[in-house]
MARNUVEX-338005 format. One record per residue (C-alpha): residue number from 1; x, y, z. Coordinates in steps of 0.05 Angstrom, whole numbers. Example, Ala and Ser with C-alpha at 12.3 -4.5 7.8 and 13.67 -1.06 7.14 Angstrom:
! MARNUVEX-338005
+-----+--------+--------+--------+
| pos |      X |      Y |      Z |
+-----+--------+--------+--------+
|   1 |    246 |    -90 |    156 |
|   2 |    273 |    -21 |    143 |
+-----+--------+--------+--------+
END
This chain:
! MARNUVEX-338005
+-----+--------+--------+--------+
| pos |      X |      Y |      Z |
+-----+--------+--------+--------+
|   1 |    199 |   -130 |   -110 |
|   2 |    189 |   -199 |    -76 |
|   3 |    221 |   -256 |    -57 |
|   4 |    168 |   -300 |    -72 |
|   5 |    181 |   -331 |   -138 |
|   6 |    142 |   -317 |   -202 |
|   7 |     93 |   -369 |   -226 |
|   8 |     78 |   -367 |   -302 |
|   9 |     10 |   -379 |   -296 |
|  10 |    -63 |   -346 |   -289 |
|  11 |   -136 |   -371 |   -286 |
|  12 |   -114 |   -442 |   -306 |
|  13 |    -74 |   -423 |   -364 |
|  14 |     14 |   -425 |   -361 |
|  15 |     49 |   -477 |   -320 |
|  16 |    114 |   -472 |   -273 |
|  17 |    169 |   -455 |   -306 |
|  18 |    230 |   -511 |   -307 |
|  19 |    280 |   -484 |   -349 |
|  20 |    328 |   -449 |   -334 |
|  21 |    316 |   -364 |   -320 |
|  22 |    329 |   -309 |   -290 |
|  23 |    293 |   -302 |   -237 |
|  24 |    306 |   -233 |   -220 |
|  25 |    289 |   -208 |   -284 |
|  26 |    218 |   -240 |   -279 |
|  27 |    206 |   -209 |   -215 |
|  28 |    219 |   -142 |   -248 |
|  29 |    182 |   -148 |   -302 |
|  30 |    112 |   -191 |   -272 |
|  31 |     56 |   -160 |   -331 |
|  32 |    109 |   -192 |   -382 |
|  33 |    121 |   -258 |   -345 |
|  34 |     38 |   -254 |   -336 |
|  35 |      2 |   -211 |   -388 |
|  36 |    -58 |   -183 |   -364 |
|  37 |   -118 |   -211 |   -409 |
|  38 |   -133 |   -156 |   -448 |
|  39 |    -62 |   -159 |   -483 |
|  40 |    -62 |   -188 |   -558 |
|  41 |    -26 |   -190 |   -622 |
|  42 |     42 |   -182 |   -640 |
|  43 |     81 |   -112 |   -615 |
|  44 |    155 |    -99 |   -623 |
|  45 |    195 |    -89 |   -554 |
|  46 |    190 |    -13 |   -522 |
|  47 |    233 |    -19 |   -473 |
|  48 |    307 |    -18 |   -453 |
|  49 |    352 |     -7 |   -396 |
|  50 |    411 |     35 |   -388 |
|  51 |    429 |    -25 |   -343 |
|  52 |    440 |    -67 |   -402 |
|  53 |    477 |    -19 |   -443 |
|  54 |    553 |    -12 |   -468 |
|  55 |    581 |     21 |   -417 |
|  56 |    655 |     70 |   -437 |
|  57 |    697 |     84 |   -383 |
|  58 |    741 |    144 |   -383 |
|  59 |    793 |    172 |   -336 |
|  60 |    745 |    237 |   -316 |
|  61 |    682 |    188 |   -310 |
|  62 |    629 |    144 |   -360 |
|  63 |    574 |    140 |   -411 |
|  64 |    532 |     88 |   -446 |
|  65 |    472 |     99 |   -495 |
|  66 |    410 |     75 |   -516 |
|  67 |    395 |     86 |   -594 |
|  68 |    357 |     56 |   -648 |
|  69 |    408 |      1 |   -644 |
|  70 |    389 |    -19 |   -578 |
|  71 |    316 |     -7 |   -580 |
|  72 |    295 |    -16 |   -661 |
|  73 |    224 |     17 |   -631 |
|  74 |    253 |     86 |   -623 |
|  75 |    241 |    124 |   -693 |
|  76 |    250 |    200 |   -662 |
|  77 |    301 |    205 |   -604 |
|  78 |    364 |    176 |   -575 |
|  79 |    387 |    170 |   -496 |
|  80 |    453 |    181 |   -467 |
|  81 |    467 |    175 |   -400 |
|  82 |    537 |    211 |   -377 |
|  83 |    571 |    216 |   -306 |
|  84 |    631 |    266 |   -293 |
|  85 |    686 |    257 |   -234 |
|  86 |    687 |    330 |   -198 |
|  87 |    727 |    375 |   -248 |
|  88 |    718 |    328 |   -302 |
|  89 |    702 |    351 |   -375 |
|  90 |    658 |    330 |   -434 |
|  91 |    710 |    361 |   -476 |
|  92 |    694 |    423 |   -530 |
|  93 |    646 |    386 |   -589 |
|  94 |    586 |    388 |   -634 |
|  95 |    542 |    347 |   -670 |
|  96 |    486 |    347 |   -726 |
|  97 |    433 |    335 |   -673 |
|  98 |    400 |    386 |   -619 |
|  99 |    419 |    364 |   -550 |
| 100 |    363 |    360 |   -488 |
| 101 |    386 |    354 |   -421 |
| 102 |    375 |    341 |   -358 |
| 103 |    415 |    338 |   -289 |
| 104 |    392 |    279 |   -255 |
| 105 |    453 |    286 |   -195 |
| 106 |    501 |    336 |   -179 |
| 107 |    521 |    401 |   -201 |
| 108 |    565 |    433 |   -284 |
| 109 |    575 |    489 |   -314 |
| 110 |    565 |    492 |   -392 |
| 111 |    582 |    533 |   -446 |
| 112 |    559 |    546 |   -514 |
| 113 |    568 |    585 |   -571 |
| 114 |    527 |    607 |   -633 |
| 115 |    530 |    614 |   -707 |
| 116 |    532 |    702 |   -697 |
| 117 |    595 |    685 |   -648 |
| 118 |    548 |    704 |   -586 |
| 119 |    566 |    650 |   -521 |
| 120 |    539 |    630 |   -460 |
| 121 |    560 |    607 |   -395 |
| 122 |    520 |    584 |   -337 |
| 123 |    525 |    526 |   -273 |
| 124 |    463 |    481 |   -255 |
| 125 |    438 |    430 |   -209 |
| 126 |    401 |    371 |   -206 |
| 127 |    338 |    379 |   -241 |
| 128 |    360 |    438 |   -283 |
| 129 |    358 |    428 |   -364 |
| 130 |    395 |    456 |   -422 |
| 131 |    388 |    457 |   -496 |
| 132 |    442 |    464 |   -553 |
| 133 |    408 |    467 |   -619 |
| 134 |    444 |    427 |   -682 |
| 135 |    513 |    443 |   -699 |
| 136 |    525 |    496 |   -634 |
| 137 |    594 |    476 |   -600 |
| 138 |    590 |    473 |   -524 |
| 139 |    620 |    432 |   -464 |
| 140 |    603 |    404 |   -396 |
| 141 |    643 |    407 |   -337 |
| 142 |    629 |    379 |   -273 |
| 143 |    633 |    423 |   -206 |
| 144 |    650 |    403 |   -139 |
| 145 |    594 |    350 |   -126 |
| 146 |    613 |    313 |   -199 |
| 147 |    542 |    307 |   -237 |
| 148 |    503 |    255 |   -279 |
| 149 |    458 |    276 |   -332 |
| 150 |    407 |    253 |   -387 |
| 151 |    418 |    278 |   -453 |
| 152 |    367 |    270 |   -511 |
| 153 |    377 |    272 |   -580 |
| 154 |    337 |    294 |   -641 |
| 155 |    365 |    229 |   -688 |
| 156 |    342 |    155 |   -668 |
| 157 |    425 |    132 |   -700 |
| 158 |    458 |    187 |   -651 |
| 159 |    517 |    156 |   -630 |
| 160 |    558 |    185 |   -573 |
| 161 |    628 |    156 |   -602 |
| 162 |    615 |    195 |   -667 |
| 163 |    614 |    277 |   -648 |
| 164 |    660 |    327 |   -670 |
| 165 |    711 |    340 |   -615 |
| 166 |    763 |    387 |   -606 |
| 167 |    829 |    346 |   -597 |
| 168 |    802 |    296 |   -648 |
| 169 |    793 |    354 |   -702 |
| 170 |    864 |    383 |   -685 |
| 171 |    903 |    309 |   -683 |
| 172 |    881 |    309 |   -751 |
| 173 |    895 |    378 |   -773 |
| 174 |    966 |    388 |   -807 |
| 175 |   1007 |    430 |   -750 |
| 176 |   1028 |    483 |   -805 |
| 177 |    956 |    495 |   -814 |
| 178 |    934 |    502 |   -738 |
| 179 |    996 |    549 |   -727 |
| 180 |    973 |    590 |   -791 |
| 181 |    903 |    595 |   -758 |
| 182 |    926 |    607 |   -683 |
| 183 |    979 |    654 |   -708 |
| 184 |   1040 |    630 |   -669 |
| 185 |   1091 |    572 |   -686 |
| 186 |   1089 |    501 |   -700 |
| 187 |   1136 |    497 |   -633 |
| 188 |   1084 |    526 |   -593 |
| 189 |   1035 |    467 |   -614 |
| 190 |   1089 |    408 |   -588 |
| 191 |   1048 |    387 |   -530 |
| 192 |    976 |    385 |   -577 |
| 193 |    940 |    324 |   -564 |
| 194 |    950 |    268 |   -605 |
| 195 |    876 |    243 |   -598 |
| 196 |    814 |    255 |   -566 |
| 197 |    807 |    261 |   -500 |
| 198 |    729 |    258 |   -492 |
| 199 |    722 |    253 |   -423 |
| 200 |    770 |    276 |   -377 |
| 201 |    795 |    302 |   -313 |
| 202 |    804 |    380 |   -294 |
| 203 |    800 |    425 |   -232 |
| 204 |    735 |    445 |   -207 |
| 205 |    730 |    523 |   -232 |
| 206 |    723 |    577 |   -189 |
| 207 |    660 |    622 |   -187 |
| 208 |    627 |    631 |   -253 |
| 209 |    635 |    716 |   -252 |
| 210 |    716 |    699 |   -238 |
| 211 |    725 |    657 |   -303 |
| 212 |    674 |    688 |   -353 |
| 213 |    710 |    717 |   -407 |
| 214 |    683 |    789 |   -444 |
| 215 |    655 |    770 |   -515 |
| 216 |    649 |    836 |   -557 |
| 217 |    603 |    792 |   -595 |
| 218 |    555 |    796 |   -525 |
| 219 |    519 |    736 |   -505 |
| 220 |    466 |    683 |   -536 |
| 221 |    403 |    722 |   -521 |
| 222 |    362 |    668 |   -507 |
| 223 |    391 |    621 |   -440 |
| 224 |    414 |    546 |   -467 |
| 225 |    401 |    523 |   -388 |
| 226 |    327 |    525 |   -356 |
| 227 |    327 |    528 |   -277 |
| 228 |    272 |    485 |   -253 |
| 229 |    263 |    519 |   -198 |
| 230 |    227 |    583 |   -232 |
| 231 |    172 |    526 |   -271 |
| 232 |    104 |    518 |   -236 |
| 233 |     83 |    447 |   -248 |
| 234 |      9 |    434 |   -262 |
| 235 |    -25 |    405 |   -198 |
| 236 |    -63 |    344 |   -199 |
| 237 |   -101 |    294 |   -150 |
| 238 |    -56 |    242 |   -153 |
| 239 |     14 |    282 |   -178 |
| 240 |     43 |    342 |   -215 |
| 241 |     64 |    352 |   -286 |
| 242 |    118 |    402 |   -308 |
| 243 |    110 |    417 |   -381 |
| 244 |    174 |    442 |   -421 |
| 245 |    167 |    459 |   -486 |
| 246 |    182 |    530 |   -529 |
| 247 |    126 |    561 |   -491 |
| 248 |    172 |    557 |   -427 |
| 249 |    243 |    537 |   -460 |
| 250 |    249 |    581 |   -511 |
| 251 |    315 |    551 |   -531 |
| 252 |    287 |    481 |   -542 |
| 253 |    259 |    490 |   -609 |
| 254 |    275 |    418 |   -631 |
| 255 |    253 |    377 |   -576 |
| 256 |    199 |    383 |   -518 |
| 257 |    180 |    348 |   -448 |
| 258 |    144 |    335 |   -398 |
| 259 |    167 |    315 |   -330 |
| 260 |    117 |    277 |   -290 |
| 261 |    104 |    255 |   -214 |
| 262 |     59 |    203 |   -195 |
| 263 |     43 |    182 |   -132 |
| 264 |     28 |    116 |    -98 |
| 265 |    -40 |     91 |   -121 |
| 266 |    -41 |    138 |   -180 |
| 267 |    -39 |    139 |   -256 |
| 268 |    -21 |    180 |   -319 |
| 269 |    -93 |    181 |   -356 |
| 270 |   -108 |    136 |   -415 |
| 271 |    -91 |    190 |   -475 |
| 272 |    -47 |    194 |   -530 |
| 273 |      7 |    247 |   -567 |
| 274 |    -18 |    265 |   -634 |
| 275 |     43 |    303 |   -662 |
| 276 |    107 |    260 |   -635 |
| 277 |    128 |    193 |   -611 |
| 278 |    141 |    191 |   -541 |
| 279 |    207 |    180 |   -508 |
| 280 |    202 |    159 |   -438 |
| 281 |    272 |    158 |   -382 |
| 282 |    243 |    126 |   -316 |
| 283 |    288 |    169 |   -260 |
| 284 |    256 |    132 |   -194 |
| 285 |    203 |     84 |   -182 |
| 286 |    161 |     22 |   -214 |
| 287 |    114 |     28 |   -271 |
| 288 |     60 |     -4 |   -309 |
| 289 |     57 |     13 |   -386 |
| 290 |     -4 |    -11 |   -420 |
| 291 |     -1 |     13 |   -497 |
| 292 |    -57 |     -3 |   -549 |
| 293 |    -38 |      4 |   -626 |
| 294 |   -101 |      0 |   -664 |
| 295 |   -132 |    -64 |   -692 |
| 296 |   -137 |   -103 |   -636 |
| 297 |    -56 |    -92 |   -615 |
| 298 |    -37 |    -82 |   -552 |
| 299 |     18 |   -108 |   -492 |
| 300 |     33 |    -82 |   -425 |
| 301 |    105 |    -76 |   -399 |
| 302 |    142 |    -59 |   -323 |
| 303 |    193 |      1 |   -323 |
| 304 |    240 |     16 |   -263 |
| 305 |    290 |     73 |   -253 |
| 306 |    339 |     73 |   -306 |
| 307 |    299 |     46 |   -361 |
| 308 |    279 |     74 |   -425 |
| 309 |    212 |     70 |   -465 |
| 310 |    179 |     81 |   -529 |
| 311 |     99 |     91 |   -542 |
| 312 |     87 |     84 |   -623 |
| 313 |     57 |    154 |   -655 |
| 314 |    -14 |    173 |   -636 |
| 315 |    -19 |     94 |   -597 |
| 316 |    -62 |     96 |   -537 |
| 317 |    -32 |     83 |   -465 |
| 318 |    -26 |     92 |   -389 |
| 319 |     31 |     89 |   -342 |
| 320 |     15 |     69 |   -278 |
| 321 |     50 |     79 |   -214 |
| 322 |     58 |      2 |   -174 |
| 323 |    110 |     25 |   -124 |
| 324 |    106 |     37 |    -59 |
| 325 |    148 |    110 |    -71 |
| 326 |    123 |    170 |   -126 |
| 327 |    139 |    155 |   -199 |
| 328 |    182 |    201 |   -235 |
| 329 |    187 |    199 |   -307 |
| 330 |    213 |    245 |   -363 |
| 331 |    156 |    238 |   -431 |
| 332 |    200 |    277 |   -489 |
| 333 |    181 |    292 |   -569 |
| 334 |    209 |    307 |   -625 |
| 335 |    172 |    372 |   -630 |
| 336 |    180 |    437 |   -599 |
| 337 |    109 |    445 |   -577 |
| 338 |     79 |    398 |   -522 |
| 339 |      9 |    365 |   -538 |
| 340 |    -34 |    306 |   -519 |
| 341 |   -102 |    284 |   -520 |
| 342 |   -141 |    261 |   -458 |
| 343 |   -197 |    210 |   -470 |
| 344 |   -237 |    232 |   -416 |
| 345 |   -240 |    309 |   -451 |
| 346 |   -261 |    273 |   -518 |
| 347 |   -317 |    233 |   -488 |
| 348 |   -337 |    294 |   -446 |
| 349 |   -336 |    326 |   -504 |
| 350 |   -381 |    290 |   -552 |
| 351 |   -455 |    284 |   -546 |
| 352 |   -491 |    243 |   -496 |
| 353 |   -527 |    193 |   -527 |
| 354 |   -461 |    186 |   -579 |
| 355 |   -418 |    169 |   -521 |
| 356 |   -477 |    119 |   -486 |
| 357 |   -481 |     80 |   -554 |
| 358 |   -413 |     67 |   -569 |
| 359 |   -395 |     43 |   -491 |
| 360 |   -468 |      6 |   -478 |
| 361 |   -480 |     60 |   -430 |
| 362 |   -540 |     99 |   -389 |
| 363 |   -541 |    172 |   -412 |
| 364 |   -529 |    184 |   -340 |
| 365 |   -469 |    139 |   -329 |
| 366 |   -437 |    181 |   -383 |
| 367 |   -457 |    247 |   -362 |
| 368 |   -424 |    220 |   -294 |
| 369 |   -354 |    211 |   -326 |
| 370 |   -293 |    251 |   -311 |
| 371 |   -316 |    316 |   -355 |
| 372 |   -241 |    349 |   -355 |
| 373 |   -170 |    331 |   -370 |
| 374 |   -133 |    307 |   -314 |
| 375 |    -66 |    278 |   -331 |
| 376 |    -50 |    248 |   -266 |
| 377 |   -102 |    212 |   -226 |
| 378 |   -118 |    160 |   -171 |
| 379 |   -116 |     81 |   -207 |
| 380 |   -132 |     62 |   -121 |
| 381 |   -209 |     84 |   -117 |
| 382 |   -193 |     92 |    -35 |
| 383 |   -152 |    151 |    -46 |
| 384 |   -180 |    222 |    -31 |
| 385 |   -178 |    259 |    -99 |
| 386 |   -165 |    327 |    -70 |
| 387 |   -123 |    362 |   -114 |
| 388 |    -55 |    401 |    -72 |
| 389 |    -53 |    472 |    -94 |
| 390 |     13 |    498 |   -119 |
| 391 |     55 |    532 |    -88 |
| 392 |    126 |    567 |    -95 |
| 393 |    158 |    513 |    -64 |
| 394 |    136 |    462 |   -112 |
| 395 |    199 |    441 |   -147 |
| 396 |    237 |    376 |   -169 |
| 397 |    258 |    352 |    -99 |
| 398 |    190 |    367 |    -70 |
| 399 |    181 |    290 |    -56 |
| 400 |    191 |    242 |    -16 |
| 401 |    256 |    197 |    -25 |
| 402 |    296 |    273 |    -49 |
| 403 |    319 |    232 |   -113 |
| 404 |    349 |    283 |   -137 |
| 405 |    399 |    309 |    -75 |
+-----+--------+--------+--------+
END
């Protein structure tokens, strides 16, 4: 960011600007104010920020979404973005849609339960994820640090006003009927909620062993919650990849992800996804998005922390980092298997003199191309591409601004 102000103009083409604007909003946004030349055609808008989104306030904290209604683009996913007061609950629901998570701040415990009456109970931090498959009833509360968290679902029209909730099912039960099915009397039921409480505030529990109940059902088999901590990211010369999909999250068999870092100076590859759109949520940093669409299509946009994006099926991109701290970003798909396609793998991968005639290339400037994947490398030629082995320590807050203490 600058305080210089932006000039709508390039190589003789645009002119100042004398209307009226926002100002700051050009500064954040400079490959939209000036396109870079190779942009043409017509593309609808991919991006959207939680920033500019309905936001509900409730006495145990807040939420606001991004849907289909907010950004028409989105075809696959939906994005809500939820903050608890220490203590607080997302009360007892369930929904038609699987649920992907992640902890972006703070500390909850969740619950769930399945269709054979198994549960589950487990706490997590930031960077953790957890997964509730469609129709499984669970809840979020908030420990003693409070917590804010991403949650993804599997329907572009999810709405966060529209789950099934506890209270709201009971206020709208006869009380005959909910004494018949709790066995005990209607006077025992006086001081039922009268509507939904949604979000709310609560005492932060005690240890999780002190408040876990015995199910003679036992208990979901497979963990809802992932610890980040036990995933070894994929190392590369200018960042690190995590890669969460069934393979790793066996839970998560609707949606999958992949959480990238990206340093200063470097950039995800040109590639594309040839099973899923992708869902992008920017957690820290400044990006460049270039996307190409076939026949000649293509526009670039800016992302910041807090913003959401959309890249079309199987369309071409790259997502550079132009900040001055690493890029984090979350890439998610309707699918429970990961995949992509690396350009530099397919060219490597064809024959020679193919390659040379469709670029207007020497055989040996092609045989001198990048000959292997590599989804996260230097855009600033000055950097030293020597690739960081992993190690143990390589987690989520292995960086430099500790986004997500």
């Amino acid at each position: 960011m600058t305080d210089v102000e932006p000039i709508r103009n390039r190589d003789h083409t645009g002119w100042v600007d004398k209307g009226p604007r926002n100002i700051e909003r050009d500064r954040q946004n400079p490959d939209i104010l000036v396109p870079p030349t190779t942009d043409h055609g017509t593309l609808p808008n991919m991006r959207f920020s939680f920033s500019d989104a309905h936001q509900r306030l409730e006495e145990g904290g807040w939420t606001r979404e991004v849907t289909n209604r907010e950004l028409p683009a989105s075809h696959d996913l939906a994005g809500v973005d939820m903050c608890l007061k220490p203590g607080a609950y997302r009360e007892l629901h369930w929904h038609k849609e699987a649920e992907w998570a992640f902890m972006i701040a703070g500390n909850a415990r969740v619950t769930a339960l399945d269709e054979d009456g198994r549960s589950f109970i487990d706490d997590i931090k930031a960077g953790d994820l957890w997964d509730f498959e469609a129709s499984l009833p669970h809840s979020i509360q908030a420990l003693d640090q409070g917590c804010e968290f991403l949650l993804v679902f599997s329907e572009p029209d999810f709405s966060e006003n529209n789950t099934f909730l506890l209270t709201d099912w009971l206020a709208h039960t006869p009380k005959d009927v909910i004494a018949a099915n709790f066995k005990t009397s209607e006077d025992a039921l006086t001081s039922l909620p009268t509507k939904e409480k949604y979000i709310f505030n609560g005492e932060v529990p005690g240890p999780l062993a002190s408040v876990k109940r015995q199910n003679a059902n036992g208990d979901i088999p497979v963990p809802v919650t992932l610890h980040m901590d036990t995933v070894t990211p994929k190392q590369f010369e200018a960042g690190k990849v995590w890669i969460i999909d069934s393979s790793v999250f066996p839970a998560a068999q609707t949606i999958s992800a992949a959480i990238v870092e990206v340093q200063p100076g470097g950039m995800r590859e040109l590639h594309w996804h040839p099973k899923s759109e992708e869902w992008d949520y920017y957690v820290q940093g400044h990006a460049k998005v270039g996307v190409f669409n076939s026949a000649g299509l293509a526009r670039t946009y800016n992302f910041q922390a807090g913003d959401v994006g959309v890249i079309p099926l199987v369309a071409g991109h790259y997502i550079q980092n132009i900040g001055t701290e690493p890029l984090i970003f979350i890439e998610l798909f309707k699918n429970p298997v990961y995949s992509d396609v690396s350009l530099n793998k397919w060219l490597a991968t064809n024959p020679t003199q193919m390659v040379a005639d469709h670029l207007n290339l020497t055989p040996e400037a092609v045989t001198s191309l990048p000959q292997e994947e590599a989804a996260v490398i230097w855009y600033d030629q000055s950097k030293t591409a020597v690739p960081k082995q992993p190690s143990e320590t390589d987690d989520l807050t292995d960086h430099a601004s500790d986004v997500f203490k």
